[in-house]
N, C-alpha and C positions, 0 to 999 in steps of 0.2 A: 543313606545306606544302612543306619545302623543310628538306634538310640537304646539311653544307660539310664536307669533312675539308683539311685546311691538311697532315695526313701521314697515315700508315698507324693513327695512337693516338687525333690531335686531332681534333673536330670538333665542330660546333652546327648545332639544328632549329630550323625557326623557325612560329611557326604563328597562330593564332586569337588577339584577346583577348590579345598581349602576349606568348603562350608561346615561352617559349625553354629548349634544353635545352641539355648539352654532354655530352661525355665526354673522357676523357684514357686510356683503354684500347681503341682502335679498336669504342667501340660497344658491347662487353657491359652498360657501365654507365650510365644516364646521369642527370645529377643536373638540377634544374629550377632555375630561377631566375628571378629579376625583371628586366623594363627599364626603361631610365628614360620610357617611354609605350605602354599599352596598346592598341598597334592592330595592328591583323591584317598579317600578313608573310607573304608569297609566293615571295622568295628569298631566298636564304643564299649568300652568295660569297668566297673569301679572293682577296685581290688579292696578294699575298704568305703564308709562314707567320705571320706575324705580323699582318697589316692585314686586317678583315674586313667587311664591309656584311652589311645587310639591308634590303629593300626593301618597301614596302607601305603601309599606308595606313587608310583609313576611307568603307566605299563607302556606308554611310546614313549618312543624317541630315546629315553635318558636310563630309563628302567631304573629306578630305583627303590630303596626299602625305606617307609619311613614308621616310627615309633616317638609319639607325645608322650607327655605324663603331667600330671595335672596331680600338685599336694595340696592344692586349696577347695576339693571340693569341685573341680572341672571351671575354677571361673579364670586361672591363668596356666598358662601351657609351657614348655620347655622341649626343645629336640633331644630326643634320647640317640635317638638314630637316623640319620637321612645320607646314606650311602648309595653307592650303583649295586644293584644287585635285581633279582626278583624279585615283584612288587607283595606287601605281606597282606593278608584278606583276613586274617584270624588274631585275636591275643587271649589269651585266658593264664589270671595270677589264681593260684593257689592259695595267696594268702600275699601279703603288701611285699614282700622280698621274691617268694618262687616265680616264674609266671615264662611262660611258652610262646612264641612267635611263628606260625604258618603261613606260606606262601606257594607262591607257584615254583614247575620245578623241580619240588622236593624241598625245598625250604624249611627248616626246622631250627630256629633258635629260640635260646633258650639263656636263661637270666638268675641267678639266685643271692643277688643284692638289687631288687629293687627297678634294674631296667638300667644301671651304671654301665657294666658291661657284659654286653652278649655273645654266647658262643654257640657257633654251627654244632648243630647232632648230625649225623650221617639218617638219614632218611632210606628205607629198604628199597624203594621204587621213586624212582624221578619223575613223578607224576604233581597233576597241582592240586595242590591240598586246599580247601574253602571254610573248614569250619573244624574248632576245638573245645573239648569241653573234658574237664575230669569229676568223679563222680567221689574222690577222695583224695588225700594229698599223696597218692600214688599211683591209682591205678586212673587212666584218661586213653582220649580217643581223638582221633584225624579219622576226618572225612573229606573225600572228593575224587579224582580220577581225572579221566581225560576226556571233555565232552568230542572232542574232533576225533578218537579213536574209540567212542562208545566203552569207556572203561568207569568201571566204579570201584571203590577202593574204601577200606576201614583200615584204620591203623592203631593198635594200643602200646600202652604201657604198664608196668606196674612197678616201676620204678621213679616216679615222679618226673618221666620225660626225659630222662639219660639216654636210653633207649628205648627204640622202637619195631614190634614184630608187625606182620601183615596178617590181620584176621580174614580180611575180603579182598581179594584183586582179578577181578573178571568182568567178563562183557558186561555191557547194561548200560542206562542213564548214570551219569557219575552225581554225586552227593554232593548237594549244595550247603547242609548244615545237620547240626548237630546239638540235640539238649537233651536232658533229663530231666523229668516229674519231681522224682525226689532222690536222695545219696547213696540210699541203701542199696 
């Protein structure tokens, strides 16, 4: 669902059912291995070369949130979070401490040690959010809506993800993701 390079050699996928791969050759090779919990992961992110999340969850049956983290470079993993909750589709760190959590729902957690512990933002619409990204350590954006009610939605901040206003919430295709070119 989702790969991370940390440089031009390192990087890890992250996918269905637990799948995680890596490589140390920019990609020609890549080797599979285990996590420490099987549930489907949606993104792959390095917060540094070194510190890496993955985000995702469990959308039947059990429904829950899950968050990895990886201090070695993505080659050993830790549960940061694996609760009942809405399954999370998005992570993006600011920097190795800041770093944001979206989900369905409305789902908006949020971290400022590192992914120790996370606390609920109140989200403006209960809608399910798919993708996050900030363009500086304050000002950032949520993307997604409702595809079953035709809704699209944009969401910022400029507060480093304390809070959150609604720039877009109206009909349309809802927003699968979100990046920027360059910061400025």
């Amino acid at each position: 669902r989702s790969i991370a390079f940390a440089d031009t050699m390192h990087g890890f996928g992250t996918g269905f059912f637990g799948g995680y791969v890596h490589t140390i050759d920019g990609g020609y090779t890549w080797t599979r291995d285990t996590l420490p919990v099987p549930r489907n992961f949606f993104k792959a992110i390095y917060a540094t070369p070194s510190i890496a999340f993955m985000a995702g969850g469990e959308e039947l049956g059990s429904n829950m949130q899950t968050i990895l983290k990886s201090t070695d470079g993505a080659a050993n993993w830790i549960i940061l979070r694996d609760t009942a909750g809405p399954v999370l589709r998005s992570i993006y760190f600011i920097d190795s401490l800041r770093g944001t959590a979206i989900g369905d729902s409305g789902t908006i957690l949020r971290t400022i040690d590192g992914g120790s512990i996370w606390t609920a933002v109140a989200a403006p619409v209960q809608l399910n959010f798919n993708s996050i990204a900030f363009i500086n350590a304050d000002t950032g954006y949520i993307v997604g809506g409702s595809q079953s009610n035709s809704m699209r939605t944009i969401l910022r901040t400029t507060d480093g993800g304390a809070t959150w206003a609604i720039l877009m919430n109206q009909s349309g295709p809802w927003f699968a993701d979100i990046s920027f070119l360059n910061k400025d």
